[in-house]
N, C-alpha and C positions, 0 to 999 in steps of 0.2 A: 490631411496636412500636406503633402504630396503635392495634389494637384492645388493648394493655395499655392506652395512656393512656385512653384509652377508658373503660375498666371501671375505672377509677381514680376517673376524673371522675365515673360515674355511683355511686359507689360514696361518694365526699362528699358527691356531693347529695343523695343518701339518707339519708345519716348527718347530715350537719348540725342538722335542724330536730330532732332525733330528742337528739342534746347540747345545745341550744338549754333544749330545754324542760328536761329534766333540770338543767342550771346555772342555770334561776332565769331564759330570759333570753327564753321563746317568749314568744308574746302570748295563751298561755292564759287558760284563767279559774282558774289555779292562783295562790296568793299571791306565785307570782314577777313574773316581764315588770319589763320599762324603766318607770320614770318616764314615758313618753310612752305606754307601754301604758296605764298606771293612769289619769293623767289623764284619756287620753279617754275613756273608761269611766266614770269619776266624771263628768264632764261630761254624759255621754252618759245619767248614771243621775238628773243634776243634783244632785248632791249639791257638788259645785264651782262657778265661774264659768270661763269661758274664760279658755286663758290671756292673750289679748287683752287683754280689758278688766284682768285684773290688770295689766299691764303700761300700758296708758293709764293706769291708776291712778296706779301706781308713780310712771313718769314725769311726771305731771301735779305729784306732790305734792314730789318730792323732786327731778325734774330728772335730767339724769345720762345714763348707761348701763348695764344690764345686764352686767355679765362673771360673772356664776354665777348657775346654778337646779339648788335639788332642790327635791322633792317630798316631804316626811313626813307619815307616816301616826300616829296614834296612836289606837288600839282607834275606828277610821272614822273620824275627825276630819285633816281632810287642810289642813297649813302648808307653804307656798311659803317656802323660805328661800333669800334674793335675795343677791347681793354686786352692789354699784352703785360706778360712780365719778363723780362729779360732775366738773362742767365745769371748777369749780377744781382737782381730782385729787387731792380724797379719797376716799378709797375707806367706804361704809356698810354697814356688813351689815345685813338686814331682814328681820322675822318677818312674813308677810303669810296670814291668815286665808283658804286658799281660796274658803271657799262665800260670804266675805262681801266680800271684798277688800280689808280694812282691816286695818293694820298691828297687830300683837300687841305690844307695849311700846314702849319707844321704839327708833328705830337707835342702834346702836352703830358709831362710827367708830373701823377698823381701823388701826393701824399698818403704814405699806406696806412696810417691811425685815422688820417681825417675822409678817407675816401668811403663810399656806400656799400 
């Protein structure tokens, strides 16, 4: 029973990284990977700014906290779209220009029953 479980385990760890990359989710240099893949990469290629300083940004300008980040890409042009809740608890959603870190239009304040 031993060496079943055995060859089981070895038998996932093998396969894993193996459906990883196929679902879109290894940290290839394929158009898939996380959000965290991409960013460091774009960072790394500097085509971004860290997400650091986005986030000092953010917070400097608007206050608040962070409760959602993705990453969009649109034909290499890469926007951080933020959801913040401020200290009075509204909730903001924000378009924030990666490579430059300046907000794309203005926030838009969400509705907190009807929001996702």
């Amino acid at each position: 029973m031993k060496t079943l479980t055995t060859l089981l385990l070895l038998s996932l760890a093998t396969a894993t990284p193996a459906l990883a990359d196929r679902a879109g989710g290894g940290g290839g240099s394929g158009r898939g990977g996380s959000d965290h893949d991409r960013a460091r990469s774009a960072v790394e290629r500097e085509e971004i700014l860290p997400l650091s300083k986005i986030l000092g940004g953010v917070r400097n300008r608007f206050g608040g906290r962070v409760i959602k980040l993705d990453l969009e890409s649109d034909d290499g042009h890469y926007i951080y779209e933020l959801k913040l809740i401020t200290p009075e608890g509204r909730i903001i959603e924000l378009e924030v220009d990666a490579a430059t870190g300046l907000p794309i239009g203005s926030p838009e304040d969400s509705e907190r029953d009807g929001d996702k």
